[in-house]
C-alpha positions, 0 to 999 in steps of 0.5 A: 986370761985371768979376770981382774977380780977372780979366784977359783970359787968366785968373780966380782964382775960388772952389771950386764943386762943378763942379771936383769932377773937375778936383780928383781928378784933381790930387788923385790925380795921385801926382808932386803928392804931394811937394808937396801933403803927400798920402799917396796916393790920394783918394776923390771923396768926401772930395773932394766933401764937401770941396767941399761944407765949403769954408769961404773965410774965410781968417782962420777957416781960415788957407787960401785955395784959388782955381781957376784958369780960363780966362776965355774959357772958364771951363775950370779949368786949376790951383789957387793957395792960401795956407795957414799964414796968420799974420795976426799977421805979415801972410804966408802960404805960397804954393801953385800948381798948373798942369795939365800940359796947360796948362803952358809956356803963360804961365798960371801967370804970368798967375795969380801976377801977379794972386793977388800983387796979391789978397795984398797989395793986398786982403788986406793981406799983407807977405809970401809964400813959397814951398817948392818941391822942388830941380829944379823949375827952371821953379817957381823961375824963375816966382816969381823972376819975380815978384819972390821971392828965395831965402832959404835951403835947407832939407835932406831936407825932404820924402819923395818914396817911398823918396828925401829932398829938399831944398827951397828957400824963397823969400820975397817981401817987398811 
């Protein structure tokens, strides 16, 4: 039976309570916090319970967060998430996390070229975006990759400790 969100390299699945260790570690990995608005360190209880809460139904939460395995073999290597859902609109802010073990390795593409075909092609979206912090050239490069554009700077957008940064939005448009 092929999985809904699969391709040989890699398969976009639901949270289950087996990634309860692969979370924290994300979770508390303190150079993700700029960018995933966390302010410090996180229990493996609240992560546990917030596994265990999950709720997928991305019209009553406005957020979708999918693992990224390894098809092979089923090892999680990152998270893909919507979040700010305006079903209004059809568009949703795009969110995408690749161990750093994994990285350079074809994977985040992998995941984005199947999470953009989900978006659009099941749940019907028009748009995507993206805020990725100033100096994430490599994020840039990925998502332009895929067919987003630069639409505009937003200045001192967010705190990272005692500095200020700029991020980019990026918009792809179906």
């Amino acid at each position: 039976m092929k999985k809904i969100i699969s391709n040989d390299l890699i398969t976009l699945r639901s949270l289950e309570p087996t990634d309860l260790d692969a979370l924290y570690r994300w979770e508390n990995d303190s150079w993700l916090w700029t960018v995933s608005n966390i302010m410090g360190p996180s229990p493996k209880s609240y992560i546990w319970q917030y596994l265990q809460n999950y709720d997928s139904d991305i019209y009553n939460t406005r957020q979708l967060r999918l693992m990224v395995t390894l098809t092979e073999s089923a090892e999680p290597i990152g998270t893909i998430d919507l979040t700010n859902l305006d079903p209004f609109n059809n568009r949703a802010e795009l969110g995408i996390l690749i161990d750093r073990d994994h990285q350079g390795k074809g994977y985040g593409n992998e995941a984005l070229k199947l999470f953009t075909g989900y978006v659009r092609d099941y749940l019907g979206l028009f748009q995507l975006y993206a805020l990725v912090p100033v100096g994430n050239e490599a994020c840039v490069a990925l998502l332009k990759r895929h067919g987003f554009a630069s639409a505009g700077m937003l200045k001192k957008w967010i705190n990272h400790g005692t500095e200020v940064h700029d991020v980019e939005m990026l918009q792809l448009i179906f």
